[in-house]
C-alpha positions as CSV (number, residue, x, y, z in Angstrom):
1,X,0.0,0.0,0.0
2,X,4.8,-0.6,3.6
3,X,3.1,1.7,1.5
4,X,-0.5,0.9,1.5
5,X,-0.3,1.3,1.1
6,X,-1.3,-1.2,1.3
7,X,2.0,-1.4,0.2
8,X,3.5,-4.1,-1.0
9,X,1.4,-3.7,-3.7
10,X,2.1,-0.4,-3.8
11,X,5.1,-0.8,-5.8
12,X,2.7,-0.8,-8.9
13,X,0.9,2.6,-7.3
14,X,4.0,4.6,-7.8
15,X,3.2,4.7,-11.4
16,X,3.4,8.1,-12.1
17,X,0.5,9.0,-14.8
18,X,0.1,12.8,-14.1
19,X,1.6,15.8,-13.6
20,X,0.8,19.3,-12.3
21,X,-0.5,21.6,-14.2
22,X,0.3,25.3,-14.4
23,X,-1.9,27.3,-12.4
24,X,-1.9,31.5,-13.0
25,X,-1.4,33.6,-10.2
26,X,-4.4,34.5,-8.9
27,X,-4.0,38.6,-8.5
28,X,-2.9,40.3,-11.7
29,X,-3.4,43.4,-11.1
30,X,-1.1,46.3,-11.3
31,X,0.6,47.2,-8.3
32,X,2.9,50.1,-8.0
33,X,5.9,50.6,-6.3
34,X,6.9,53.8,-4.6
35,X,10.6,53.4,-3.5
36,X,13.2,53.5,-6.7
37,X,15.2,50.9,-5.5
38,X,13.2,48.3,-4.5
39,X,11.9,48.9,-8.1
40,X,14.9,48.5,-9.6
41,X,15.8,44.9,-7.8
42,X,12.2,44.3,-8.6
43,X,13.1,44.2,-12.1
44,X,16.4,42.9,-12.3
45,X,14.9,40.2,-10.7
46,X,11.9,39.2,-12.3
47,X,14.5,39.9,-15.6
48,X,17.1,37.2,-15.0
49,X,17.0,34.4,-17.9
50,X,18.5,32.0,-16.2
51,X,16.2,30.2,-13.7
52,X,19.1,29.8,-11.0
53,X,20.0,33.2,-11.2
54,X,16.5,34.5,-11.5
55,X,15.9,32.0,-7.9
56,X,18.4,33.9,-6.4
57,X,17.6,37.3,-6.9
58,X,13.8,36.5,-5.8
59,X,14.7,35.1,-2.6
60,X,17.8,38.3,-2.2
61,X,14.3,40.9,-2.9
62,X,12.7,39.0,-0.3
63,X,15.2,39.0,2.5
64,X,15.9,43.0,1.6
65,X,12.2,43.9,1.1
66,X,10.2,41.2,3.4
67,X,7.1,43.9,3.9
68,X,7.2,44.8,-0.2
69,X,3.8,45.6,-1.9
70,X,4.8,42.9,-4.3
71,X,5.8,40.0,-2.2
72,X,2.8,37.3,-3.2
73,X,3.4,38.5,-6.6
74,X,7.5,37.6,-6.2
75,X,6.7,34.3,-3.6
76,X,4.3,33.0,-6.6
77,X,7.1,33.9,-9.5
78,X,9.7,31.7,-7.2
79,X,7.5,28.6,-6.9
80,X,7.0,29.2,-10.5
81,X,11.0,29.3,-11.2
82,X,11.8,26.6,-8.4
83,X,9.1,24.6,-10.8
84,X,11.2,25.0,-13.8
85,X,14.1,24.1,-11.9
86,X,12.8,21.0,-10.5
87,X,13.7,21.5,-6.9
88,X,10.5,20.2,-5.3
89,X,12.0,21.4,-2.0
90,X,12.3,24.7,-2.5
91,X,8.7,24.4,-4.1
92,X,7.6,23.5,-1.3
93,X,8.9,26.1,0.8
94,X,8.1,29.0,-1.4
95,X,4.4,28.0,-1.7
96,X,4.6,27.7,1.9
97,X,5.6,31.1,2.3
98,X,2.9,32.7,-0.1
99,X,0.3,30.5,1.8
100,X,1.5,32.6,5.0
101,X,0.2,35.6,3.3
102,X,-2.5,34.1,1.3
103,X,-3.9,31.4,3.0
104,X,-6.5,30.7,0.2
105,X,-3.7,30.9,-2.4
106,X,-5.2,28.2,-4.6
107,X,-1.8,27.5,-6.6
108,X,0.2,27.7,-3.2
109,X,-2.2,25.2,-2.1
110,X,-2.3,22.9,-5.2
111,X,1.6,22.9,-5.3
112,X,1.7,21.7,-1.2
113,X,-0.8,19.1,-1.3
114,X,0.9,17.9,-5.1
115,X,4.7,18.2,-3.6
116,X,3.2,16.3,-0.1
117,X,1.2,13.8,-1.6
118,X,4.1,12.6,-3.8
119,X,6.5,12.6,-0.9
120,X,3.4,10.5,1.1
121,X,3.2,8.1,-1.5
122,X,7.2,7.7,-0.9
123,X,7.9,7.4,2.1
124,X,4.8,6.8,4.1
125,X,5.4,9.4,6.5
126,X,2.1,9.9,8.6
127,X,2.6,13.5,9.4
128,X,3.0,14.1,5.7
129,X,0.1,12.4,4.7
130,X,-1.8,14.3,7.1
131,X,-0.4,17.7,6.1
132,X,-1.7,16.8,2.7
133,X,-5.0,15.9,3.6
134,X,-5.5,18.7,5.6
135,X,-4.3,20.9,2.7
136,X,-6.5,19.3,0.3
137,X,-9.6,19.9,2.4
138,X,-8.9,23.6,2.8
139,X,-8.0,23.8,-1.3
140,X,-11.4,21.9,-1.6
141,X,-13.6,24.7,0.5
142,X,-11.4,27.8,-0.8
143,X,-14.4,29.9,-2.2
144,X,-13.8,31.6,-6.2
145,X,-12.1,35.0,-5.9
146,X,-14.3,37.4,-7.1
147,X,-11.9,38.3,-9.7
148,X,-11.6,34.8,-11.2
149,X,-14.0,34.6,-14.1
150,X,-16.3,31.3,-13.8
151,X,-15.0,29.3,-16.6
152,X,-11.4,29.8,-15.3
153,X,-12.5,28.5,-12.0
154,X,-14.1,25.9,-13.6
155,X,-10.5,25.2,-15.3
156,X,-8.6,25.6,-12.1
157,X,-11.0,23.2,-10.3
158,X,-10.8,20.7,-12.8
159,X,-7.4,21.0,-12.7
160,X,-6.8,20.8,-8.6
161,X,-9.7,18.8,-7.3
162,X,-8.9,15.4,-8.6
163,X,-5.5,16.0,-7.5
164,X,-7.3,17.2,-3.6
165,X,-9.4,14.0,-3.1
166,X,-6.3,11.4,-4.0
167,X,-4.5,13.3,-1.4
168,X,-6.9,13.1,1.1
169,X,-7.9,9.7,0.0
170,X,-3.8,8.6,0.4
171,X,-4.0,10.3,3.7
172,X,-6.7,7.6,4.8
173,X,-5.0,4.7,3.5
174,X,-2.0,5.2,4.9
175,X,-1.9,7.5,8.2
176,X,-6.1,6.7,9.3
177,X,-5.9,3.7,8.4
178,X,-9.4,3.8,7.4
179,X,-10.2,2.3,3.7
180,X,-13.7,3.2,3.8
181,X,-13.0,6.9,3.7
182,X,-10.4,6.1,0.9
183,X,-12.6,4.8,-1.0
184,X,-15.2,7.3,-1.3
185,X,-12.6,10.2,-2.2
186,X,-11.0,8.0,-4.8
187,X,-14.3,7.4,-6.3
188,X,-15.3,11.2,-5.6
189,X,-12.0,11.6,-7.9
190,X,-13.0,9.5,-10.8
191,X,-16.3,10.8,-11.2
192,X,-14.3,14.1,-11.9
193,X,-13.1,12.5,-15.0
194,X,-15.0,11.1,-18.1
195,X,-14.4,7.7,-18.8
196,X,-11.4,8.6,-20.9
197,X,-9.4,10.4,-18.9
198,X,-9.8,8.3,-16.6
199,X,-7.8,5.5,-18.3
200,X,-4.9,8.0,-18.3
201,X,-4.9,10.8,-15.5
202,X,-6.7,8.8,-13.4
203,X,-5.6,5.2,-13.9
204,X,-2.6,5.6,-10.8
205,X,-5.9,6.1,-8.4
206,X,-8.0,3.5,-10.2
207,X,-5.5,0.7,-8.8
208,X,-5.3,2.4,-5.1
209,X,-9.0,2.2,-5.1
210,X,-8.9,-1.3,-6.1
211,X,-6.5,-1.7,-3.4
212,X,-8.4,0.0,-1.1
213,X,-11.5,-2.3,-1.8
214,X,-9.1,-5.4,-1.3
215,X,-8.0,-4.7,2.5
216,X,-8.8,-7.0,4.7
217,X,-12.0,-6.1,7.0
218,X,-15.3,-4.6,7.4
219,X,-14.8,-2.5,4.0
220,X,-13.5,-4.7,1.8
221,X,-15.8,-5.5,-1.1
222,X,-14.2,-7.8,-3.8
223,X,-16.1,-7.3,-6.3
224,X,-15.4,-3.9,-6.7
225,X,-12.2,-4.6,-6.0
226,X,-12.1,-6.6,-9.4
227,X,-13.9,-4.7,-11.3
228,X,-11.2,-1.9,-10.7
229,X,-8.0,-4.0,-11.1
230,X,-9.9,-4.9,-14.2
231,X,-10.0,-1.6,-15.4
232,X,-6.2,-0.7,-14.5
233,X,-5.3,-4.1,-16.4
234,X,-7.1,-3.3,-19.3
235,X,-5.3,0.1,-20.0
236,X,-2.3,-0.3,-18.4
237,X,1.2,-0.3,-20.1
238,X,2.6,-3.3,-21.1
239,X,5.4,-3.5,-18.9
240,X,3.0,-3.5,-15.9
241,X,0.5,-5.9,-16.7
242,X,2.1,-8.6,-15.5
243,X,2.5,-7.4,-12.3
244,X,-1.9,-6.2,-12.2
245,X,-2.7,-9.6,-13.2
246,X,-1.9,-12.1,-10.8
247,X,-3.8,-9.6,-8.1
248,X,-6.3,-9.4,-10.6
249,X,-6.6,-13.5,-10.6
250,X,-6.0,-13.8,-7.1
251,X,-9.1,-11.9,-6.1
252,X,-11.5,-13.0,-8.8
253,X,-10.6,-17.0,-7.6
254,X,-10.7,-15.9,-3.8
255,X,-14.4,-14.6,-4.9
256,X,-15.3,-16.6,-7.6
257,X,-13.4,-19.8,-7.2
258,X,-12.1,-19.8,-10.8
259,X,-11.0,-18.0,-13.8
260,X,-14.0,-18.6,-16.0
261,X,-15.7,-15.2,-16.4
262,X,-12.8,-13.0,-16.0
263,X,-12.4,-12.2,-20.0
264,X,-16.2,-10.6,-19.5
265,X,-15.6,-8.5,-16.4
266,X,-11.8,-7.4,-18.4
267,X,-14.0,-6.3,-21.3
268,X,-16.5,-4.7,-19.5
269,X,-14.3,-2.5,-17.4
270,X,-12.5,-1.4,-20.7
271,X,-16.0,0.1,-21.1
272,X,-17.0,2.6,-18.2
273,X,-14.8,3.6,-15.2
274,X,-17.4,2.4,-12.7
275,X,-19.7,-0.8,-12.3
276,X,-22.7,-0.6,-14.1
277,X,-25.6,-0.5,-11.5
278,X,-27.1,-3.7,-12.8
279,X,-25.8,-6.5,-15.4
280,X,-22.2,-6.8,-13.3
281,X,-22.6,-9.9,-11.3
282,X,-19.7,-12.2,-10.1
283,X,-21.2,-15.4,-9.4
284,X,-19.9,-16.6,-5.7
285,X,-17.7,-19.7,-5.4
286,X,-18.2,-22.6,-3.3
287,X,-18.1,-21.4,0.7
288,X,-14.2,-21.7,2.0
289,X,-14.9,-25.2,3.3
290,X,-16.3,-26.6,0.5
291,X,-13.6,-25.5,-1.6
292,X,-11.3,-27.0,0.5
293,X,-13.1,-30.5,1.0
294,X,-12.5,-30.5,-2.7
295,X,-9.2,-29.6,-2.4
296,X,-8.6,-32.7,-0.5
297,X,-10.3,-34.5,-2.2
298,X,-8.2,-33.8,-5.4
299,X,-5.0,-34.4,-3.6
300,X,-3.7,-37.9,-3.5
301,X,-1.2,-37.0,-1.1
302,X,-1.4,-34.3,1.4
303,X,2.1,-33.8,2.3
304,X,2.4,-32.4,-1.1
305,X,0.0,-29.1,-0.2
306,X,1.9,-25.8,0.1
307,X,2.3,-24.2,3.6
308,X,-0.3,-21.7,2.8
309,X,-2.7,-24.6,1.8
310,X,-2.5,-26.5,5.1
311,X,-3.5,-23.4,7.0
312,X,-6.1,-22.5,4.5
313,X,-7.4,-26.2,5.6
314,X,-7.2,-25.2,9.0
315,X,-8.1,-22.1,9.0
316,X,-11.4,-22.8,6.8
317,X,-11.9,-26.3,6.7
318,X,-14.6,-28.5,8.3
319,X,-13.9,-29.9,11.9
320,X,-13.3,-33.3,10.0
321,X,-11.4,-32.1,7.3
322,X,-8.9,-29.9,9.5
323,X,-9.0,-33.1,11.9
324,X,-7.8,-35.2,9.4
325,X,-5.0,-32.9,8.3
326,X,-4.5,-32.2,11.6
327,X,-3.6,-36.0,12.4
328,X,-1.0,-36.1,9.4
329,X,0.6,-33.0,10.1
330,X,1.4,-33.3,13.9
331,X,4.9,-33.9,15.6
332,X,6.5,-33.2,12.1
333,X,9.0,-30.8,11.1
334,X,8.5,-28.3,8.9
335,X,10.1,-25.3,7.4
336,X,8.2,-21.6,8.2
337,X,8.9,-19.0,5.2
338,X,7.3,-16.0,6.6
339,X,7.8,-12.5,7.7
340,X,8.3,-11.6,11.3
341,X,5.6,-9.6,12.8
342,X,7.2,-10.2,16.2
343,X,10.1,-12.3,18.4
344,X,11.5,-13.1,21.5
345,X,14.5,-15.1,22.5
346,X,11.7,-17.6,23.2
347,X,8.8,-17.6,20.7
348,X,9.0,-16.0,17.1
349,X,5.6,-15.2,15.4
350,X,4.8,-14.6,11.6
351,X,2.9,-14.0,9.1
352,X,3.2,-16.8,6.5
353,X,-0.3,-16.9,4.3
354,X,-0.8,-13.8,2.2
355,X,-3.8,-12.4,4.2
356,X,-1.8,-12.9,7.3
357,X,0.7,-10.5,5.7
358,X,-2.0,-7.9,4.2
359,X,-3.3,-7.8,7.9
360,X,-0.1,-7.8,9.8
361,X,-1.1,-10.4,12.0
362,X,1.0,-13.9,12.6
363,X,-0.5,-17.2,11.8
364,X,2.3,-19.1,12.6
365,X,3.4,-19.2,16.0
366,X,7.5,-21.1,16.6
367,X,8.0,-21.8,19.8
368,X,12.2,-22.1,20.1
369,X,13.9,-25.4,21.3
370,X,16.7,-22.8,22.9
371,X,16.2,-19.4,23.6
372,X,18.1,-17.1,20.9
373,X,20.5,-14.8,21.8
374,X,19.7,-11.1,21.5
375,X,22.0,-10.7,18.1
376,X,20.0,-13.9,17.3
377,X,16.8,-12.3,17.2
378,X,14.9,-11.4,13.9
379,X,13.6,-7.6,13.8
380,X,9.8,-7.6,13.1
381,X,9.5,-7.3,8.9
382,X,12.3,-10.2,8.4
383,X,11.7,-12.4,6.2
384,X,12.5,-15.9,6.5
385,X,12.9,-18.5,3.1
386,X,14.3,-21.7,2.6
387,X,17.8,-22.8,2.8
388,X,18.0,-25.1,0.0
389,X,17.5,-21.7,-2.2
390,X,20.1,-20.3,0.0
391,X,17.9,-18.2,2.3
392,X,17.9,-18.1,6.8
393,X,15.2,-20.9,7.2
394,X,13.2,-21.2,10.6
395,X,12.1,-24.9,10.9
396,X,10.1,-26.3,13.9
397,X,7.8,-29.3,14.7
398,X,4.2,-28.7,14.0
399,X,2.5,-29.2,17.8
400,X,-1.1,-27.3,17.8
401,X,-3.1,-25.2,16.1
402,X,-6.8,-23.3,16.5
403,X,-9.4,-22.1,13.8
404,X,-9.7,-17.9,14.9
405,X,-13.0,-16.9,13.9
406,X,-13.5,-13.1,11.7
407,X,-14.8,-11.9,14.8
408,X,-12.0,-13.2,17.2
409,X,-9.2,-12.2,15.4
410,X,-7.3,-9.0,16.9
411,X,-5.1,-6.7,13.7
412,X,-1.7,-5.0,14.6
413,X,-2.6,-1.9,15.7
414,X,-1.0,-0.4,12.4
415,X,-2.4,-2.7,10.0
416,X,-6.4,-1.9,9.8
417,X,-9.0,-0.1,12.0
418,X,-9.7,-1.5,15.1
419,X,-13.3,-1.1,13.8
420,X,-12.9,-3.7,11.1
421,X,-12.6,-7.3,11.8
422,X,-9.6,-9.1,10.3
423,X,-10.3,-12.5,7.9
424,X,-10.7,-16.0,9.8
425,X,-7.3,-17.4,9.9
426,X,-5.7,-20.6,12.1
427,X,-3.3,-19.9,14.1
428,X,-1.1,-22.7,13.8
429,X,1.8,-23.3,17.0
430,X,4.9,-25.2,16.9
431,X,7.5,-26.0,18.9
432,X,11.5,-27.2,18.6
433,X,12.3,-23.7,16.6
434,X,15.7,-23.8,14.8
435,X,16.7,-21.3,12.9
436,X,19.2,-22.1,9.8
437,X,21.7,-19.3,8.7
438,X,21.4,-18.2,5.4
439,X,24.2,-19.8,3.5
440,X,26.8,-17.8,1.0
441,X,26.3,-19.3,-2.4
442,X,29.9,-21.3,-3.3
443,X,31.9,-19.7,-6.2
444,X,31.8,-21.5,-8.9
445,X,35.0,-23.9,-9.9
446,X,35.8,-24.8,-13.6
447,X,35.5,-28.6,-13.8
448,X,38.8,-30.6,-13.3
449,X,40.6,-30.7,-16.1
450,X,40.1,-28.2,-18.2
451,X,42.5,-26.0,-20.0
452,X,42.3,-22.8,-21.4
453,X,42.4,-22.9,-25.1
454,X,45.9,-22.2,-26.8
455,X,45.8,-19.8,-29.6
């Protein structure tokens, strides 16, 4: 989204499809000024051709005139030249300052919330986030100036306000927490575009809102969630589409149970950015346990099931069928690959299954055979693999394990609202933890024998 944002996906949310537009400054009028010489450095610095030396003589006016008649005018020309210049920094700061003197300086705004959003996006800095949501709302309830004509505000809007609600909407994901919110101001920003620009300038926001439908909780809603990664699949480049799809697939099974079906709902999104009221229905698959009786039931030998199966059986199956498993998995070893959510010397709990890791919550607990010294520890976020592909392993002896109902189940504190509940999981306990350094792969040796070639 680490990034929601939801993060881990969010690799595929930092592509970058628009950019800021130029806004004018919103006072043109004529403004004299009395003193000769702050005239004079007026002009040689709103003169400079080059942009670095034109930067430099607006911030020298400032420091030697800070009360000047034609400070907002000067503070607006710098963010414009700092712009130019690329210095987002600097930006930032001069449409700071002209925001201390305007405060409803809608370009001062647009250029903080546009400068803070991207750096939210980045680094996932709640603070940031917040300062960009809080922005965003105050650029949204800035009244026209009675000198902007009506068809240029209706520009400048059109310009900002998309630009406003994915700010604010980021802000929720990421800081808040709260998915619901981000939702609705995602989808308040896509109804500010038709359907075509939507596929361009608003296609980075279409995936964070199919993200945002995907979280695990009270607000998640799959089938939107599909229909949106549908839509970001069908027009995105090339070079991304392979990384859309297998979210795309992942969720349609999860909800459906197959892939048959997903060619309609691909061509359908290609249509219209949002769900058609009626004639866009996913047909449900099989409950969990169902689906995993079959599962079974298709597997001559369950040994062979992936670590993420087993607990899927567990976590979902019938008493019986999780009974059953149950009996073949107990007192034997196993590797762990997972990521740490949290360790002791003593007990080391992760998140192997990919909803465990959405959620931030372990569903494997390994209880150690000796406690680990303190440089022995894993910090929460490590991830352990499997050694025979050269990675730390964490092995252990499977020992006992208990189905966690929706309702039951208790989030990390950073990973969704307390309000939501998190998806039924097992949480599955072993004991005898080992862990197995990662290994350096061995250089590689020509064979015995051979002889360079003589020329």
């Amino acid at each position: 989204m680490k990034k929601f944002i939801f993060a881990s996906v969010m690799a595929l949310a930092s592509i970058s499809l628009v950019s800021a537009p130029t806004l004018r400054a919103q006072d043109s009028d004529q403004i004299t000024i009395k003193d000769p010489a702050e005239f004079n450095a007026y002009q040689m610095a709103t003169t400079q051709s080059d942009p670095k030396a034109k930067a430099a003589s607006l911030e020298s006016f400032l420091q030697t005139y800070p009360q000047s008649v034609v400070k907002n005018a000067v503070l607006d020309l710098l963010v414009d030249t700092y712009q130019g210049l690329s210095d987002q920094d600097k930006a930032l700061s001069a449409a700071s300052r002209l925001l201390q003197v305007d405060p409803n300086n809608t370009k001062a705004i647009y250029i903080s919330v546009f400068i803070k959003k991207g750096q939210c996006a980045k680094n996932s800095d709640a603070q940031t986030c917040d300062d960009a949501g809080t922005l965003a709302q105050k650029g949204l309830s800035v009244p026209k100036p009675a000198k902007v004509s009506d068809d240029d505000w209706k520009k400048q809007t059109g310009a900002t306000y998309p630009i406003f609600h994915s700010a604010i909407a980021l802000d929720d994901a990421i800081s808040k927490k709260d998915f619901k919110a981000a939702q609705a101001e995602y989808k308040a920003e896509l109804m500010l575009y038709t359907d075509d620009q939507s596929n361009k300038a608003g296609l980075n926001d279409t995936l964070l809102l199919a993200q945002a439908y995907s979280q695990p909780g009270a607000s998640q809603d799959l089938m939107q969630a599909i229909w949106f990664y549908a839509r970001v699949w069908d027009f995105a480049p090339a070079q991304y589409k392979a990384k859309i799809e297998p979210e795309l697939e992942r969720y349609y099974k999860k909800y459906h149970g197959a892939l048959d079906g997903l060619d309609d709902v691909k061509a359908k999104a290609a249509l219209t950015t949002f769900p058609p009221g009626t004639g866009f229905v996913i047909t449900l698959a099989k409950t969990p346990a169902e689906q995993i009786h079959d599962l079974l039931t298709s597997t001559p030998d369950w040994n062979t099931l992936a670590l993420g199966d087993k607990e899927t059986v567990l976590a979902f199956g019938t008493k019986e069928d999780a009974d059953k498993l149950w009996a073949l998995l107990k007192d034997k070893p196993t590797p762990v690959p997972g990521i740490v959510i949290e360790a002791t010397a003593s007990v080391i709990k992760l998140a192997v299954t990919k909803d465990a890791k959405d959620a931030k919550a372990p569903d494997f607990i390994v209880n150690m055979k000796k406690p680990l010294e303190e440089k022995e520890i894993p910090a929460a976020g490590f991830e352990f693999g499997l050694a025979a592909k050269g990675q730390a392993e964490l092995d252990g002896v499977y020992d006992s394990y208990t189905q966690i109902a929706a309702k039951d189940a208790v989030p990390a504190k950073d990973a969704v609202p307390a309000k939501d509940a998190v998806a039924q999981s097992a949480e599955i306990v072993l004991r005898d933890g080992v862990i197995v350094p990662k290994k350096p792969v061995p250089a590689h040796k020509p064979a015995a024998g051979h002889k360079a070639a003589a020329h």
